[in-house]
N, C-alpha and C positions, 0 to 999 in steps of 0.2 A: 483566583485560586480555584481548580478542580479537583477535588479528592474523588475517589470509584472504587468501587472493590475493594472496602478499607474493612479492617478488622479489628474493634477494639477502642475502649474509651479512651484508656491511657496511652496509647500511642497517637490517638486525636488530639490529646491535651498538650504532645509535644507537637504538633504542628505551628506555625507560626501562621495560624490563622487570627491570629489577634493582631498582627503586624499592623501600624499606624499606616501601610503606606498598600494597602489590601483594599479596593472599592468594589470586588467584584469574589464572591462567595459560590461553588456549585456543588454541592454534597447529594452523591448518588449513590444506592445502594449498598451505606454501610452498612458490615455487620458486626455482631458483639456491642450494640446500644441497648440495653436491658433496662427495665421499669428498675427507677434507684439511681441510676449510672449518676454520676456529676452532671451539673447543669454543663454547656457551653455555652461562653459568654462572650461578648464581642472586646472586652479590654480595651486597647487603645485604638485599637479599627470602630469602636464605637461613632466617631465621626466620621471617616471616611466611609463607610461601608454604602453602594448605592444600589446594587443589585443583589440579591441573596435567592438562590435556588436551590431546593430541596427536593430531592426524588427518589420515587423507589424504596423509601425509611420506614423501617419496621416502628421503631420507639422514636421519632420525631418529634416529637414535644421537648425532646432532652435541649432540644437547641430553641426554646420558648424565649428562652434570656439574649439568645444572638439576633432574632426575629425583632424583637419588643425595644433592647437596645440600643439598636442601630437609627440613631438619632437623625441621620440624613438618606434613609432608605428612600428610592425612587423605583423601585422594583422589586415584589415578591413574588415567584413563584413557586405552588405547591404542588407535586404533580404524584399522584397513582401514591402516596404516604396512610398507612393505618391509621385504625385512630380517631379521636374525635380533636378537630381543629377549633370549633367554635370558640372556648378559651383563649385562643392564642389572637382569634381574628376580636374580641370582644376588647383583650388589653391593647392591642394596634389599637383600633378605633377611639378609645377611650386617648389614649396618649397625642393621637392628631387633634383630640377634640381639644385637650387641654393643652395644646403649645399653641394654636386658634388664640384660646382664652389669655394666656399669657403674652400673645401679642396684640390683645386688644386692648391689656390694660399697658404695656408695653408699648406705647404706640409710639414713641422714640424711634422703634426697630420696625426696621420696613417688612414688607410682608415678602420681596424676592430674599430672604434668609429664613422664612420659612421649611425650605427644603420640601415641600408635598410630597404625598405618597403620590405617582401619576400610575402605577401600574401593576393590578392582581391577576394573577396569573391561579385557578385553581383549578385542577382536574380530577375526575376519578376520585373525588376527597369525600370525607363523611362531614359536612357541612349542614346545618341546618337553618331556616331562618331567623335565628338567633343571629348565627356567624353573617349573615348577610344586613341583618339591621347592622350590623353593629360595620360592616363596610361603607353601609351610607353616611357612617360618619366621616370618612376621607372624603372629602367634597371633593377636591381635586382632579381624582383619578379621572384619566382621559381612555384606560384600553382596561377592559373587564372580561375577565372568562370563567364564567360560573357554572356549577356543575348544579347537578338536578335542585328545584327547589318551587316555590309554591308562590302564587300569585301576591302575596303579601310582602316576600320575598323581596320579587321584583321591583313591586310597587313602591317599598322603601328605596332600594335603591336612585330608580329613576325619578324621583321627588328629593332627592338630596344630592345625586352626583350628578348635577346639570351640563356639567362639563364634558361629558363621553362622546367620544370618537368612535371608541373601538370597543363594539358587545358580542359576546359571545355567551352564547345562552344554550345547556345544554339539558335535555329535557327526558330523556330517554326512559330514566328508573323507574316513576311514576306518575306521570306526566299529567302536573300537578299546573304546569302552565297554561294559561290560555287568554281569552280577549284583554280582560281586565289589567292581567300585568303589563302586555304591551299597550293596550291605550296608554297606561303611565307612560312607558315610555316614547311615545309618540307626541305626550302632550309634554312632555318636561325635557327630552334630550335632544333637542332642535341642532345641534352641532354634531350629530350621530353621522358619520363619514363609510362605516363600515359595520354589518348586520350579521349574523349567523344565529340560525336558530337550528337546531339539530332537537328532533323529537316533539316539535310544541304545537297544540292545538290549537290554530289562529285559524283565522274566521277573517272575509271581508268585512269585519264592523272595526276589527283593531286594525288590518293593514292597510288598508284604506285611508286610515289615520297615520299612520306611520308614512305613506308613499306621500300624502299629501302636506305633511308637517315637515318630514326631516328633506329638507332642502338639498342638504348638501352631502346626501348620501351617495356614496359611488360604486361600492361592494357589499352587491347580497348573496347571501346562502340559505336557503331553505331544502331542507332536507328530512328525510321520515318521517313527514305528518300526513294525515291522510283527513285534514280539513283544507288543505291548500292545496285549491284546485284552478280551472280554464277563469274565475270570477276575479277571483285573489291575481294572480298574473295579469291579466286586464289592469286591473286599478294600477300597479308598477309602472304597466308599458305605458297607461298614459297618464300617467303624474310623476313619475324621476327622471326626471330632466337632467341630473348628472350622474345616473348611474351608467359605469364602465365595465363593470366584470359582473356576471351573472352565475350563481351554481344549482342548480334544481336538482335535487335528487329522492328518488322515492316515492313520489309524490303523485295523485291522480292527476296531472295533467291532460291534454290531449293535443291534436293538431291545431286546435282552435285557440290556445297559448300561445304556439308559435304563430299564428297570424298574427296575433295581437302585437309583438316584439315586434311583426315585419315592418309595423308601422310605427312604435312608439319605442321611447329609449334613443332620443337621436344621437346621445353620446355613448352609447352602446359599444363598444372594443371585444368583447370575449363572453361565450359564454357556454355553460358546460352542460349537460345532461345526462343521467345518471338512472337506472331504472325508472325510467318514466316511460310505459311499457303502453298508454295510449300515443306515445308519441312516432310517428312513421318516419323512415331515411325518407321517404318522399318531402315530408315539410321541411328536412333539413335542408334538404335542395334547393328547395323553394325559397327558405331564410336566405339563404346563401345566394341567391341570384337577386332575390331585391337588397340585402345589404351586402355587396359586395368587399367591402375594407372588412367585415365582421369574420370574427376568428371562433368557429363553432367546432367543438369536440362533441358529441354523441352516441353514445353504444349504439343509439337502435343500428346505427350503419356495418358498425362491424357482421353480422350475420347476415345482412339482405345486401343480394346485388355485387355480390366481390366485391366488395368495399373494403381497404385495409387500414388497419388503426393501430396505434400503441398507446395501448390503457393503462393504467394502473388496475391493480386489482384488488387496493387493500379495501377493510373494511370502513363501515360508517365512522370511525373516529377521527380518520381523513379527511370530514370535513373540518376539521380544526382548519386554522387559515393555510394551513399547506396541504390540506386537499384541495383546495382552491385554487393550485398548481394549474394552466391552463398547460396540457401535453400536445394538444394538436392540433393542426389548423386544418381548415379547408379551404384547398385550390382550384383557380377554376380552372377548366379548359372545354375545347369544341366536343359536344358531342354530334352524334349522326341523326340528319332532319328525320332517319327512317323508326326513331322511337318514338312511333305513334302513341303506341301503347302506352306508357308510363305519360306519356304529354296528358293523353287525352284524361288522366288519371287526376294528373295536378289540374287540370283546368276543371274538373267538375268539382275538385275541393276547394280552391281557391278562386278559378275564375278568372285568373290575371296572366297566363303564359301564352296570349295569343299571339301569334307570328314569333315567336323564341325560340331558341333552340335551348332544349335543358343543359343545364351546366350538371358535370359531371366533374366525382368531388372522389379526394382523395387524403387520406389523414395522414398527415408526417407530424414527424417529431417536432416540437415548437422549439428552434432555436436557441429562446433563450430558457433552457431547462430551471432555471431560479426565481422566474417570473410567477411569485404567488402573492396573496394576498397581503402577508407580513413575514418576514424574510428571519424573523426571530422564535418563530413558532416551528 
């Protein structure tokens, strides 16, 4: 069920949002929910309920009881809601703790009727590390998206939700993150498949650890931090052996990153760059003629050399996993043996284009326009 542009508690409370036969909840941007209103409660959709979305809510707390509930929830997300949530994220955690406990004394009842939480979804929320201990109680959770918070934060998390796939970490407001929280999660979330750190102050001491722990990682994103530089990229290209999609944005890079990718990341498929303002269209060239199957989108090329592109142009919160949208590729073709110039350019930076003729690159649109990193974000 989708409700939008709703007005009013009591024509809420006639909705048949309580229906037994309801798994799936998205409440965006009502208005008339006022401090007082009646609770909403989940009724008989209390079992079925799997997914519940809340967005855009002025007084969201009022659906605390539909949240808390929802007995076989497998999906919360809270996204851009006033307010403080920690309460709400504090009774969640407590309630997975104790149907845990009830199936340990319960041990008759198998643990697949447990129903886990496997999926938080928070953005733009007023979260504190309260509200975040109190998630490391869902051990469960496989896909996490957290909004600004502080090394303790993390710390709980990735010491309790061993199980994460899918982390998104967002750092911006006071950027309160840095080594220590992802060492935790480098030393505890070994089954980490997928990375985004938007704003965080990491250092080759934590990723280093992370490239060299999480094995089976295949999509990264680093973006707005201006401690991830040519050192930090190095350690990547040569320890992720199964990363496929790459997103750098922001970030002090330089040409001496892109070398480092020429050679390492064998399973390398895509990857994106984003104001990374030491980066030259020449080493994109360069990338693109030692990995030839690799699918590189990069601004520096739109403004040097006629280069044409189709970018996007929103802001940083597109790095959420559908910034991660790969738009464009690059194709090869013949260029003319008589650009010396630009040759003689790449061969003093790199060294490796003797007797080649530069490949000359052009950005289209990536076919498949829905190709991003999770198709639900």
């Amino acid at each position: 069920m989708y409700l939008r542009y709703f007005e009013g508690i009591d024509t809420l409370l006639n909705i048949p949002i309580h229906a037994h036969t309801n798994t799936h909840v998205q409440l965006m941007r009502l208005r008339g929910i006022h401090d007082g209103a009646e609770a909403i409660r989940p009724g008989a959709a209390a079992s079925s309920l799997k997914t519940i979305c809340l967005k855009e809510l002025v007084n969201g707390q009022s659906f605390e009881p539909l949240v808390v509930g929802a007995k076989n929830l497998k999906s919360l997300k809270i996204i851009h809601c006033l307010g403080d949530w920690d309460r709400i994220l504090q009774l969640l955690g407590n309630q997975d703790r104790y149907r845990k406990e009830n199936l340990y004394v319960n041990n008759n009842e198998s643990n697949g009727n447990s129903n886990p939480l496997m999926e938080i979804h928070l953005e733009r929320l007023q979260v504190s590390d309260i509200g975040l201990s109190a998630i490391s109680k869902c051990t469960k959770i496989e896909n996490l998206h957290i909004p600004d918070c502080s090394n303790y934060g993390l710390v709980c998390i990735a010491e309790h939700c061993k199980l994460l796939k899918k982390l998104h970490v967002d750092g911006w407001r006071t950027n309160r993150i840095g080594d220590e929280g992802l060492a935790a999660v480098a030393k505890h979330c070994l089954n980490l498949e997928e990375l985004v750190l938007v704003g965080v102050n990491a250092t080759y001491l934590s990723l280093e650890a992370i490239a060299s722990n999480c094995s089976k990682l295949e999509r990264l994103a680093l973006c707005g931090s201006g401690t991830i530089g040519n050192t930090e990229i190095a350690y990547f290209a040569a320890k992720c052996k199964a990363l496929k999609k790459l997103c750098i944005k922001g970030c002090p890079i330089s040409d001496i990153a892109i070398e480092a990718l020429g050679s390492g990341c064998p399973s390398l498929m895509k990857i994106k760059l984003r104001k990374c303002r030491g980066v030259s269209c020449e080493a994109g060239e360069w990338l693109r003629d030692q990995r030839e199957s690799l699918v590189i989108n990069m601004d520096a090329c739109e403004v040097d050399g006629g280069f044409e592109a189709s970018v996007s142009n929103g802001g940083i919160l597109e790095v959420g996993l559908d910034y991660l949208q790969v738009v464009g590729q690059v194709t090869g073709g013949d260029a003319s043996t008589s650009s010396n110039g630009r040759l003689a350019l790449l061969r003093s930076k790199f060294g490796v284009f003797a007797n080649r003729n530069l490949v000359a690159c052009t950005f289209r649109r990536w076919s498949n326009g829905d190709d991003s990193f999770s198709s639900n974000l």
